[in-house]
Residue, then its C-alpha position, 0 to 999 in steps of 0.5 A: x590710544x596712542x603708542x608711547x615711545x619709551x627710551x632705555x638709556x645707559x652711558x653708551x647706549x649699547x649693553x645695558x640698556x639693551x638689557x634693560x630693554x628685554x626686561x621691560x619687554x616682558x613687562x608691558x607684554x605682561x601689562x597689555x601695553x604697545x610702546x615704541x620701544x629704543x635705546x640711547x646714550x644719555x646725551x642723545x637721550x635728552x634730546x629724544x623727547x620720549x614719552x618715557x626714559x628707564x635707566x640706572x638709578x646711577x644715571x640721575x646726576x647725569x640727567x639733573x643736568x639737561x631741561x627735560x620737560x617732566x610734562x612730556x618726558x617721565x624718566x624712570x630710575x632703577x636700582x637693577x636695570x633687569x628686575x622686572x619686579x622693580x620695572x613693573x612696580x615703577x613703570x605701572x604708575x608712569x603708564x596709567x598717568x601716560x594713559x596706557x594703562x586704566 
């Protein structure tokens, strides 16, 4: 199986999702799951071709705006960029679709 490369994405790629990249941490280490893990600005974001991208419901305007290839890159929109509840019930599915999860 491969690793999936998972980009958390914020406006200047520095706190928050910084932050929300230590949640999510716990998350896939609570799910058994390996991944590549990275933070970036949005612009930066949309050329990285990640597997997945996690950011702040706030962001998807943003994002609407670049082509993103939905068959390779699945951006994932939260409310609270730290619940690990919100993270898991979100990226669980994402996962099994990626193939990382049975």
């Amino acid at each position: 199986m491969k690793k999936l490369n998972i980009l958390f994405v914020c406006g200047a790629g520095l706190g928050s999702s910084f932050a929300c990249q230590m949640a999510s941490e716990d998350v896939l280490t609570k799910l058994g799951v390996e991944a590549r893990l990275d933070h970036s600005d949005i612009s930066s974001a949309a050329s990285a071709r990640p597997d997945i991208i996690i950011t702040a419901q706030n962001f998807q305007t943003q994002f609407e705006k670049f082509t993103i290839d939905p068959k390779q890159t699945i951006i994932v929109y939260l409310r609270n960029i730290v619940s690990k509840q919100e993270i898991e019930e979100k990226i669980t599915p994402v996962l099994k679709e990626k193939g990382a999860l049975v």
